[in-house]
C-alpha positions as CSV (number, residue, x, y, z in Angstrom):
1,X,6.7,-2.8,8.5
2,X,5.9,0.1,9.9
3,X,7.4,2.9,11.6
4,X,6.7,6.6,13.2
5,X,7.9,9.9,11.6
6,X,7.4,12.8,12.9
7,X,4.5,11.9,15.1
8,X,3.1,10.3,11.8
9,X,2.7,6.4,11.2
10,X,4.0,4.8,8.1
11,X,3.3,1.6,6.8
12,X,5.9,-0.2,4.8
13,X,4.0,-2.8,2.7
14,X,6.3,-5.8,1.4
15,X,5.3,-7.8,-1.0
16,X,6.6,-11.1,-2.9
17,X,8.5,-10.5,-6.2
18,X,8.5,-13.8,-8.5
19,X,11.7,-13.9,-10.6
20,X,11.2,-14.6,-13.8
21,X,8.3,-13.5,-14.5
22,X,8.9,-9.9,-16.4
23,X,6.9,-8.1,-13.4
24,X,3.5,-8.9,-14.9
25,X,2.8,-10.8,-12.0
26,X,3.9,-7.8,-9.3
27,X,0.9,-5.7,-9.4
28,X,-1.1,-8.5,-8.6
29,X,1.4,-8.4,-5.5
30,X,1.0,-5.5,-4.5
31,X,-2.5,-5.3,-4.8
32,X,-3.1,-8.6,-2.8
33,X,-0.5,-6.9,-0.5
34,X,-2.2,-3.4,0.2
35,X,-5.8,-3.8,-0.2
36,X,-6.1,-5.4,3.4
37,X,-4.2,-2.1,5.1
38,X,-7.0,0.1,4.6
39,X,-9.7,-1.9,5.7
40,X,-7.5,-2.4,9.3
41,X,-6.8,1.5,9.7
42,X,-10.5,2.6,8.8
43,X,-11.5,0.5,11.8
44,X,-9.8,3.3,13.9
45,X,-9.3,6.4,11.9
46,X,-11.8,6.8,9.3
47,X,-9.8,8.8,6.5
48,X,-10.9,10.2,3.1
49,X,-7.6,9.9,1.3
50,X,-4.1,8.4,1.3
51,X,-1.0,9.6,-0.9
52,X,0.2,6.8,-3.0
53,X,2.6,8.2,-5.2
54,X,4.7,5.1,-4.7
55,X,2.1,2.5,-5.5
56,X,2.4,0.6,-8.8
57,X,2.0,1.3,-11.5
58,X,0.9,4.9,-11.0
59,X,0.8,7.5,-8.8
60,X,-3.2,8.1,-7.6
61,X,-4.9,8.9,-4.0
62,X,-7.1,6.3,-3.1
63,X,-10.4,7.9,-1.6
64,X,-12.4,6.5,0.7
């Protein structure tokens, strides 16, 4: 999903959870979810670092 703020584009990610499985599947999730959003952005704004306190299981900027 994504949605404007302020002027400023956020991108929503879902992402499947599997039941059952005591989350040791989920960052897999996530990961398989995410990785392909930067590729598609740098296409059209080349940028050196996103905030990601919300990405599992730590909070870290990826750089670019």
């Amino acid at each position: 999903m994504r949605e404007n703020r302020s002027g400023l584009t956020v991108h929503r990610l879902r992402f499947p959870l599997i039941l059952g499985s005591g989350a040791r599947l989920h960052p897999k999730a996530i990961t398989n979810t995410l990785i392909p959003l930067p590729t598609r952005l740098r296409r059209d704004f080349p940028f050196d670092v996103i905030g990601a306190q919300f990405f599992f299981p730590e909070a870290r900027p990826l750089s670019g």
